[in-house]
N, C-alpha and C positions, 0 to 999 in steps of 0.2 A: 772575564773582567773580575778582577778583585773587588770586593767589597769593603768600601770606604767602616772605618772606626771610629770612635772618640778616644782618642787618647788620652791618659792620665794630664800628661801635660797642656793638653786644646782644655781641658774642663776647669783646670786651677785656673787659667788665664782668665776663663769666662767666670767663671764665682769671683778672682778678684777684682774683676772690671763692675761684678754686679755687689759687690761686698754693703755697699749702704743701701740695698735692696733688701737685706738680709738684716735687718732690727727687730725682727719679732718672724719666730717659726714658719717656713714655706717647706712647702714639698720640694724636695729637691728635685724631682722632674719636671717643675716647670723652668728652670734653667737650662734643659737640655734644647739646644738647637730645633728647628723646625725639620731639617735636614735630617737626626736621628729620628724622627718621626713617621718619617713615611710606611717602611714596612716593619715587620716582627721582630727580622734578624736586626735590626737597625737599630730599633727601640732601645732590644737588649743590648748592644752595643754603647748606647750613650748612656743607658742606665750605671752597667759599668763602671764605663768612664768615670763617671760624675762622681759613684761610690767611691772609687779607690783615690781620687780627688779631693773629696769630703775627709776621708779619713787620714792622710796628709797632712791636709790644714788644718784636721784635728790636733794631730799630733803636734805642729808647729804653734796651736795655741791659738788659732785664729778663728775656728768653728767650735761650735758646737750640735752635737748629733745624737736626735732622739729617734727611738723606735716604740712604741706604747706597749704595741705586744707582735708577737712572732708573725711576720707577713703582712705586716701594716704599714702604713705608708710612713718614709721616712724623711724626716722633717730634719733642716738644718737653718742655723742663724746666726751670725756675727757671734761670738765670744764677748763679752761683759768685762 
């Protein structure tokens, strides 16, 4: 059996469905599905997902994306 993904484009849909959740800085893993959550490989899969997602919408001007320092958790919110 193949193992289910999040895909770039399942994770933009879910941050724009959630975008007025997004007013002041959240970890961006809690927007990740219940579903990427079960096991390890899965985790990092929606982790992923969610990153290459985030950085998109960055680019398009609609998030914005903080790291505080190297391997910390990364926080995303609506664009201003």
């Amino acid at each position: 059996p193949k193992l289910s993904v999040c895909t770039t484009e399942e994770a933009i849909e879910i941050i724009r469905n959630n975008i007025n959740y997004l007013n002041d800085w959240r970890n961006i893993s809690e927007l990740i599905p219940k579903k990427f959550k079960i096991n390890k490989r899965l985790k990092k899969s929606g982790l992923a997902g969610f990153f290459a997602a985030a950085l998109e919408l960055t680019k398009e001007g609609v998030l914005n994306i903080i790291q505080e320092k190297s391997f910390d958790k990364l926080l995303i919110r609506q664009k201003k």
